[in-house]
C-alpha positions in Angstrom: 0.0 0.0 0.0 2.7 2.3 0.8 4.2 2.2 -2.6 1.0 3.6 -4.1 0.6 6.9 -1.9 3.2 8.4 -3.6 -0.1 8.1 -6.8 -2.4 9.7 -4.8 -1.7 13.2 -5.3 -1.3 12.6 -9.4 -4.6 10.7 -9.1 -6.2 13.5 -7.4 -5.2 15.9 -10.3 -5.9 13.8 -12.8 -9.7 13.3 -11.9 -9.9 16.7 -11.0 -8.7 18.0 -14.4 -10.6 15.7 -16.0 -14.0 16.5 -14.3 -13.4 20.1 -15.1 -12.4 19.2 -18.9 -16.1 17.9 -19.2 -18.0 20.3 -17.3 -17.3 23.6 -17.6 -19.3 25.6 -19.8 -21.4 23.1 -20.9 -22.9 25.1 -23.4 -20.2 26.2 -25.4 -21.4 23.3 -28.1 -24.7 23.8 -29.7 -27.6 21.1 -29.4 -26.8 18.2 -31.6 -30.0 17.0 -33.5 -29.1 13.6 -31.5 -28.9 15.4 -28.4 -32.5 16.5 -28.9 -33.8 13.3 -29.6 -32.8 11.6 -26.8 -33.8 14.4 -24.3 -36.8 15.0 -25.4 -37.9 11.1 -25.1 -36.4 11.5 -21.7 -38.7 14.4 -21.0 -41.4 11.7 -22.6 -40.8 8.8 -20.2 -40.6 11.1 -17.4 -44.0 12.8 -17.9 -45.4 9.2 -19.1 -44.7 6.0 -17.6 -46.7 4.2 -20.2 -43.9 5.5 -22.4 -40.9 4.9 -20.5 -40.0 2.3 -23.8 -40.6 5.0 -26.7 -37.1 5.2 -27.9 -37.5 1.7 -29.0 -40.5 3.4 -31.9 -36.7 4.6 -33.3 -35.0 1.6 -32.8 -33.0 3.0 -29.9 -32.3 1.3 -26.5 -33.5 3.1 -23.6 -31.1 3.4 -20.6 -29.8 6.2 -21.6 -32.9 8.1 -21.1 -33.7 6.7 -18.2 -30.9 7.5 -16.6 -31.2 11.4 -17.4 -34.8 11.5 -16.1 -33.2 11.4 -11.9 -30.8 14.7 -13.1 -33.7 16.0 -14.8 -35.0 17.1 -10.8 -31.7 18.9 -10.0 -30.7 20.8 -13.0 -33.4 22.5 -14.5 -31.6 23.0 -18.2 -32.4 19.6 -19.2 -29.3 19.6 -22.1 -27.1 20.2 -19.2 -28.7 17.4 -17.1 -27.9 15.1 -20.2 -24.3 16.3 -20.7 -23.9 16.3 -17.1 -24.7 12.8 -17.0 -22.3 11.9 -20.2 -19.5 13.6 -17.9 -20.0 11.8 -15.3 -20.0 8.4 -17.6 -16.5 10.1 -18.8 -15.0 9.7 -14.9 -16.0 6.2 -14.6 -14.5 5.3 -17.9 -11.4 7.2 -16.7 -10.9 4.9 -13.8 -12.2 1.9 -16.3 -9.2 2.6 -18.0 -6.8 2.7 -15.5 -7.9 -0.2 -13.9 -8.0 -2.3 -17.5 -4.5 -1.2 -17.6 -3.4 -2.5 -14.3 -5.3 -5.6 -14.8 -3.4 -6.0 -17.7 -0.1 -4.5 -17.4 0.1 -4.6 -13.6 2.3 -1.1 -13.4 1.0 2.0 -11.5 3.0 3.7 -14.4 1.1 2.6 -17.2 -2.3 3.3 -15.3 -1.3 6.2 -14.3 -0.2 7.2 -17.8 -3.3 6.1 -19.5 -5.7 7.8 -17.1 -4.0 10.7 -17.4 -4.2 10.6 -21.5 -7.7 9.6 -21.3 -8.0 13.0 -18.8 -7.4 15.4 -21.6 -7.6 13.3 -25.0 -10.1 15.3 -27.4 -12.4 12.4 -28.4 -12.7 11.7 -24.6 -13.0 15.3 -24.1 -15.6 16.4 -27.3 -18.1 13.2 -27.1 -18.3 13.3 -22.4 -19.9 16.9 -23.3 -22.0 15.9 -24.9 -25.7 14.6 -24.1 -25.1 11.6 -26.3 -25.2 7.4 -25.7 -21.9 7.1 -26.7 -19.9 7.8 -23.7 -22.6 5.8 -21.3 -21.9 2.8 -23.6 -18.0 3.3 -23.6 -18.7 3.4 -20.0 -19.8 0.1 -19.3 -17.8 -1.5 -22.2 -14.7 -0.8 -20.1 -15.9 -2.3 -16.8 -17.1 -5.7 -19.1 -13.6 -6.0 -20.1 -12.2 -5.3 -16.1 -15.1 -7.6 -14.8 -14.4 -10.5 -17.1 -11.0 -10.5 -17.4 -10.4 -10.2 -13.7 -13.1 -13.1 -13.8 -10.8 -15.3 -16.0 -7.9 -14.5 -14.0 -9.2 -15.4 -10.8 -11.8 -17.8 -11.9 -14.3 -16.3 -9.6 -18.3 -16.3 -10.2 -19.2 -12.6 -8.7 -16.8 -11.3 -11.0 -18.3 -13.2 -14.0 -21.4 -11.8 -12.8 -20.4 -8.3 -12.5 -19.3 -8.3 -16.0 -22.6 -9.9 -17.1 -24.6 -6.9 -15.8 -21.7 -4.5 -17.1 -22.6 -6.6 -20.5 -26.1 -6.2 -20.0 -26.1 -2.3 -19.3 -24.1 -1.4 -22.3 -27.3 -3.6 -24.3 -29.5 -1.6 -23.0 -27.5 1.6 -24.1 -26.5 1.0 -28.0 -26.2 -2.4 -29.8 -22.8 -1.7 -30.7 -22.3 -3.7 -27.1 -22.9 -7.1 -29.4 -18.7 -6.5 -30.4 -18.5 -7.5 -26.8 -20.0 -10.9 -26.9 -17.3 -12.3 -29.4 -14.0 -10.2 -27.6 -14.9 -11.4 -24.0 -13.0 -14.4 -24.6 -9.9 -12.7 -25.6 -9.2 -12.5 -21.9 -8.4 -16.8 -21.9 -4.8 -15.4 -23.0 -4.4 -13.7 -19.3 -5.0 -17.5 -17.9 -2.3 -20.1 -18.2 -4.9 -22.8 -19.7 -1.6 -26.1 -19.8 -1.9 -25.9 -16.2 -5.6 -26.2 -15.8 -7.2 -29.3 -15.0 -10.3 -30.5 -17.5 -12.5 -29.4 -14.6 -10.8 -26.3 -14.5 -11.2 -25.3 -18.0 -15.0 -26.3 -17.8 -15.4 -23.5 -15.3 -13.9 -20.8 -17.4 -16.3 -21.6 -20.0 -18.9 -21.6 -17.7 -17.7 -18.4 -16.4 -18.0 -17.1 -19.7 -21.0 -18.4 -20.4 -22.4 -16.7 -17.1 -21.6 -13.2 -18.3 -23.7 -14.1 -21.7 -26.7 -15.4 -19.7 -26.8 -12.1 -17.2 -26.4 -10.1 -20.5 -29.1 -11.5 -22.5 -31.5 -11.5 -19.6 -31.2 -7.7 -19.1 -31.1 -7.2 -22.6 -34.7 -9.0 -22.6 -36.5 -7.0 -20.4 -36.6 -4.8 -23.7 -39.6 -6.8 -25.0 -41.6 -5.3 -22.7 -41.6 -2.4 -25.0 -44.4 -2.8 -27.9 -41.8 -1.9 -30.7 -38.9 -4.3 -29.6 -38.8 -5.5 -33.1 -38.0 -1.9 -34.3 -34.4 -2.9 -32.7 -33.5 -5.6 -35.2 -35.7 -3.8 -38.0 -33.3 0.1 -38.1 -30.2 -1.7 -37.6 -30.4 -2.1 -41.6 -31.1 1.2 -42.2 -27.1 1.4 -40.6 -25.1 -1.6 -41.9 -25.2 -3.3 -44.9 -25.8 -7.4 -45.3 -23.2 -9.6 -45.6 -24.7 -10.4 -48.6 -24.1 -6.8 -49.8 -20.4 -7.0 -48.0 -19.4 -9.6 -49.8 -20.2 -8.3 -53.2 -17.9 -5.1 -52.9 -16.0 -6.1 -50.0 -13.8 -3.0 -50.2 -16.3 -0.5 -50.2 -17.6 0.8 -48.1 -14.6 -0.5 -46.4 -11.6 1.9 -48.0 -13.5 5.2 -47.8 -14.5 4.2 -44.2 -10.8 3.6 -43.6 -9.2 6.9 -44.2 -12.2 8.3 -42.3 -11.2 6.1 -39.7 -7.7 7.6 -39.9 -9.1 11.4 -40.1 -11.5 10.7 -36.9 -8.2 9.5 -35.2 -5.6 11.5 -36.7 -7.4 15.1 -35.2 -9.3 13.3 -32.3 -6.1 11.0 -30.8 -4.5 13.5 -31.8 -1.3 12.4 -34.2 1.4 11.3 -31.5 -1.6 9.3 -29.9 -2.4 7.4 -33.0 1.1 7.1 -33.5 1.9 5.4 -29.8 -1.2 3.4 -30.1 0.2 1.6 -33.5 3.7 2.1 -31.7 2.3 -0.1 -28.3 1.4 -3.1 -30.9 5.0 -3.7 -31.6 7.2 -2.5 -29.2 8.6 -4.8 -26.5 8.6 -7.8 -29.1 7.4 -10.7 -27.0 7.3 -8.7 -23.8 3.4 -8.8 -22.4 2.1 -9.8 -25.7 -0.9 -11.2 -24.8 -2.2 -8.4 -22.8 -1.2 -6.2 -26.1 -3.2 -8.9 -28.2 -6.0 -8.8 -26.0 -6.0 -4.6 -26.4 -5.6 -4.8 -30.4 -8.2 -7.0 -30.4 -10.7 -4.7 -27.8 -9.3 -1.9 -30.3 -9.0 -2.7 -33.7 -11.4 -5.4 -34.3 -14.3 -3.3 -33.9 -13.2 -0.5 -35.8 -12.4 -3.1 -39.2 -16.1 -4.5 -38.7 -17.5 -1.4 -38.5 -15.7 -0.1 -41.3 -16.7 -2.9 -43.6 -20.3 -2.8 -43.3 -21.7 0.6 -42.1 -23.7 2.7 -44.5 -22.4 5.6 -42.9 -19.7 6.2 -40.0 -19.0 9.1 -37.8 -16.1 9.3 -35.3 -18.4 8.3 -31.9 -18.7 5.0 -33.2 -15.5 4.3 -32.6 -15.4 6.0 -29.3 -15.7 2.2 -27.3 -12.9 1.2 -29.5 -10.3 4.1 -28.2 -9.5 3.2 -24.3 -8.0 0.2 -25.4 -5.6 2.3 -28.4 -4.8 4.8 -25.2 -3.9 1.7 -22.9 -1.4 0.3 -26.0 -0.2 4.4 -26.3 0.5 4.7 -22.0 2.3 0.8 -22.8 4.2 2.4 -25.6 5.5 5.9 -23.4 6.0 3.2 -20.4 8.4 0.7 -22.2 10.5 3.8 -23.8 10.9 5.5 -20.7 12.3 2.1 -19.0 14.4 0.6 -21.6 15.1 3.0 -24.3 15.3 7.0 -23.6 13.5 8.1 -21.1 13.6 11.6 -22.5 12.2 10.5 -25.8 9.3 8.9 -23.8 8.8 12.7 -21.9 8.9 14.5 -25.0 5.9 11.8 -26.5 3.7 12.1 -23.5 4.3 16.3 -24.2 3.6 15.9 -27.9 0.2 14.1 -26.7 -0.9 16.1 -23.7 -0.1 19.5 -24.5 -1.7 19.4 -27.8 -4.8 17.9 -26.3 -4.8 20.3 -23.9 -5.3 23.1 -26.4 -7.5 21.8 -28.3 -9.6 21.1 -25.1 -9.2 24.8 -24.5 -10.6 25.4 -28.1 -13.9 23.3 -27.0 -14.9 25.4 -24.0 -14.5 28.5 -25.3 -14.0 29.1 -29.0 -15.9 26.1 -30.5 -15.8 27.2 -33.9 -12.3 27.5 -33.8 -11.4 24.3 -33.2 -9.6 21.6 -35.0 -12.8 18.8 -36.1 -12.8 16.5 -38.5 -14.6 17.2 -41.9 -17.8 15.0 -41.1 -17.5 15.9 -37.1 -17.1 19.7 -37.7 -20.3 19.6 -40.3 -23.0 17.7 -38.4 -21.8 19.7 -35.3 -21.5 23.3 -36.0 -22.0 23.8 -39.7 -25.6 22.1 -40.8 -28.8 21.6 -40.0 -28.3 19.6 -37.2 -26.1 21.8 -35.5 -28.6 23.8 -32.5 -27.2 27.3 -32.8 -29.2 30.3 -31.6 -32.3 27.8 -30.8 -31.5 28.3 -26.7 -32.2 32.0 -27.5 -35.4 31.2 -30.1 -36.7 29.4 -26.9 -36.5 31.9 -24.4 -37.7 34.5 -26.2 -40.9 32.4 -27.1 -41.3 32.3 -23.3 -41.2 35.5 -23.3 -44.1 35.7 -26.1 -45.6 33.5 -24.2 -46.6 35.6 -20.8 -48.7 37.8 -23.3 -50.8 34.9 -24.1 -50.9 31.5 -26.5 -47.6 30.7 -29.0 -48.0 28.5 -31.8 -44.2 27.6 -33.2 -44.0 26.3 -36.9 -40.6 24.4 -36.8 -38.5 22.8 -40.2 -39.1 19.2 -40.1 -40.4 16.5 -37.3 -37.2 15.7 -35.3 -33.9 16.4 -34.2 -33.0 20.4 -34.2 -35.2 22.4 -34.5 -38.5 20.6 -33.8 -37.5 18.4 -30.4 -34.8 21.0 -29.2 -37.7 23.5 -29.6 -39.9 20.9 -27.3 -37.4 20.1 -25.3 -36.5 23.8 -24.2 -39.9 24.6 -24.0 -41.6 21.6 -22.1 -42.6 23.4 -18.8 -44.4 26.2 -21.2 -48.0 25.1 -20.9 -49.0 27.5 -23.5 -46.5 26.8 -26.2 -47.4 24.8 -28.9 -44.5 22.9 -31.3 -45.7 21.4 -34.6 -43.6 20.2 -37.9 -44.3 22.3 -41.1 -41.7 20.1 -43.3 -38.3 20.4 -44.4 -39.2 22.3 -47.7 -40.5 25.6 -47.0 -41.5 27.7 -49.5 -44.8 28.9 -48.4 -46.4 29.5 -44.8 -48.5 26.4 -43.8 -52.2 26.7 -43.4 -51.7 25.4 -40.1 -50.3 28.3 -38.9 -52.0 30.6 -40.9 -55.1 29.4 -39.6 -54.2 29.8 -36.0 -53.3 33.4 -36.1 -57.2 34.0 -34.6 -56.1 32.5 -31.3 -52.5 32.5 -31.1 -49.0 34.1 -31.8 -47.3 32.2 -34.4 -43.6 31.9 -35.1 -41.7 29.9 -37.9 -38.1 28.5 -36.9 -35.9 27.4 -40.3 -32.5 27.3 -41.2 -32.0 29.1 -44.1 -31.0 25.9 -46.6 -34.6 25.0 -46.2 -36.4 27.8 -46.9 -36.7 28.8 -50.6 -39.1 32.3 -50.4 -38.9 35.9 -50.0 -40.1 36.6 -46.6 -41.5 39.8 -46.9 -44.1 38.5 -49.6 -45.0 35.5 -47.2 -45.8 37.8 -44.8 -42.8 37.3 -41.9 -41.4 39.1 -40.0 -37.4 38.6 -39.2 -37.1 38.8 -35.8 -33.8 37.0 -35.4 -30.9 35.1 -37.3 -28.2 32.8 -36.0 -25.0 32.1 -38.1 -23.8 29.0 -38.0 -19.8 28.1 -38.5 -18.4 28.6 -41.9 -18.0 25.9 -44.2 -15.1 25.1 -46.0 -16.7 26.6 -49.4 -17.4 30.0 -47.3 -21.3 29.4 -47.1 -23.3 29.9 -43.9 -26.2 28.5 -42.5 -28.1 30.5 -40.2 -31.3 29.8 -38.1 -34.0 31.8 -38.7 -36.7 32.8 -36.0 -39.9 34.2 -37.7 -43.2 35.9 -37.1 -46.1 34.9 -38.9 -48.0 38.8 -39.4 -51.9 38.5 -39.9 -52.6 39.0 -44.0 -53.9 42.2 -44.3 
């Protein structure tokens, strides 16, 4: 015990930096059509019991959403009770990941040095901001790998059962979680199997086999839902069939490659990706079956992926990238003991201190910072980024104390139309409705309403194709959005529907 106080202090910086990384401002990102979604069902199950299994209509698991509805009573901005919740996710992956590396490695050095990459990493950083499923499902992805391995190693049941409900909670968050059915077993290479008796060996399959059964029970509780098949039915409209695979097998599988490399290359960061690759080789023979077992946790996932989504976005890959940081802190630890320590200094500089800026760059000049090309798009540049609908909502709550508000929004999900409901949920007199995602003309629905109500039209301004003045608006606000590469802008545009005169 003795030779670990000298870690306390470092550990005690380390979380600390890290809860500050993911919780200060907040709100420096806009709300993410995603982000929308699954607040606004949260905001559902809470208000309706009978629809605590909506997310499923979608073909989404629900713990998520559950487990924003408890923060929901202590913050009252519910995007910050969801991003709160995605932080706090991001601390128990933190110590996921140093505790898969000691389990592993069994150094405090390497621990230490992967915690504290994982602290201040940008895709750690970026995606624990953000009220998303992602980092909840990273999360518990972790502490299956910990639980069963440690399970393996010891050959003990409660550990094999732990790991089962880890299993099972990352089911119930995203079905990416299936990727750890098959790796589980890769943890058989921490166990010397030649000295195991037959008995022996039966037990670590039925220690395996525990973990499944726990898993799929939990997972089951879903068909309580009346949509469960929607699960199995929008998982096509992501991946291919093998069928499909197998007739181009290297597409989509190239083009996802290189956006592989691009999510990595800005969200690693460069040196990162570079130790990661650099922690598969170095050391030769030296631990290489805990460095299988990460390449496998690592890479695997990202090749399947790659080979049969329809489309791919760097928080896909977000479950795959504690097990790349572990091989990078194995890389840094091997060079600083048996090679040049100062080369091994100057790596863990190149990674931190570059990470650390770009972190900087994410709380408080968003648009400024280095995304890639897809990320930097869906996030701050198109429809789906939120920008200016915060402000849209409160001044229809203003609206609002002089007497009914009917809100026209562009299309029926995501940003604007579920931000605008989820910002405006506790406004008994506000009214949200879809108007489609084409507007060149002011609906009848809104038109029509105008006796009774004040009517507003939200739109970003790629979907609306008029003049305002002869539709009869009124401008009463626009929000720029970033700039895209090409130097076009979206905006958001905040109308008032006049009476025709």
């Amino acid at each position: 015990m003795v030779k670990y106080r000298r870690w306390l202090f470092p550990a005690l910086l380390i979380l600390l930096g890290a809860l500050a990384l993911r919780l200060v401002r907040l709100n420096s990102l806009p709300i993410f059509a995603d982000e929308s979604i699954y607040i606004r069902w949260a905001q559902i199950m809470r208000a309706e019991p009978t629809l605590r299994f909506v997310s499923l209509s979608d073909g989404k698991q629900p713990l998520y959403m559950w487990a924003v509805i408890p923060f929901f009573k202590v913050i009252s901005d519910p995007l910050i009770a969801g991003r709160v919740l995605s932080a706090l996710c991001g601390l128990g992956t933190l110590v996921g990941v140093f505790a898969a590396a000691q389990v592993l490695f069994k150094r405090p050095a390497v621990s230490f040095l992967a915690a504290l990459i994982w602290a201040v990493l940008p895709y750690a950083v970026f995606f624990e901001r953000m009220a998303l499923v992602d980092p909840m499902l990273n999360l518990f992805i972790v502490w299956t790998f910990v639980f069963s391995a440690l399970a393996l190693i010891h050959s003990r049941w409660d550990l094999a059962m732990l790991a089962g409900f880890s299993l099972g909670f990352a089911y119930l968050t995203k079905s990416p979680a299936l990727f750890s059915f098959f790796l589980v077993p890769c943890s058989l290479l921490l166990v010397n199997l030649r000295s195991k008796s037959p008995l022996q060996l039966i037990k670590q399959g039925a220690l395996i086999l525990t973990t499944y059964i726990i898993a799929l029970a939990m997972y089951n509780i879903l068909r309580l839902g009346p949509e469960f098949n929607m699960l199995a039915s929008r998982t096509q409209d992501y991946y291919y069939p093998l069928s499909e695979v197998i007739r181009h097998p290297w597409s989509p599988l190239l083009p996802h490659l290189q956006d592989d490399l691009s999510f990595f290359a800005y969200l690693l960061t460069p040196f990162g990706l570079l130790l990661s690759l650099l922690g598969i080789f170095i050391g030769k023979f030296d631990r290489w079956r805990p460095r299988l077992i990460l390449v496998a946790w690592a890479f695997l996932p990202v090749l399947a992926q790659s080979a049969v989504a329809i489309s791919l976005t760097a928080r896909y890959l977000l479950f795959s990238v504690p097990f790349m940081v572990i091989l990078a802190a194995w890389a840094i630890s091997y060079l600083w003991h048996h090679f040049r320590p100062l080369l091994a200094r100057l790596l863990l500089v190149a990674v931190v201190l570059p990470s650390l800026a770009v972190d900087f760059l994410f709380l408080f000049a968003i648009q400024s910072a280095p995304l890639p090309r897809i990320e930097r798009s869906g996030y701050l540049e198109q429809w789906t980024a939120g920008t200016g609908l915060r402000q849209v909502a409160d001044q229809l709550k203003i609206y609002a104390r002089k007497g009914p508000v009917l809100v026209g929004s562009e299309g029926y999900f995501g940003t604007p139309f579920d931000a605008l409901q989820l910002y405006l949920n506790s406004q008994t007199n506000v009214r949200v409705i879809g108007v489609g995602v084409w507007i060149n003309s002011v609906s009848d629905k809104l038109t029509n309403a105008l006796a009774d109500n004040q009517v507003f039209l939200v739109v970003n301004s790629s979907r609306f194709h008029a003049d305002y003045h002869q539709l009869g608006l009124k401008l009463l606000a626009s929000y720029p959005k970033a700039v895209a590469p090409d130097g076009s802008r979206e905006s958001l545009l905040f109308f008032q529907v006049l009476p025709t005169k």
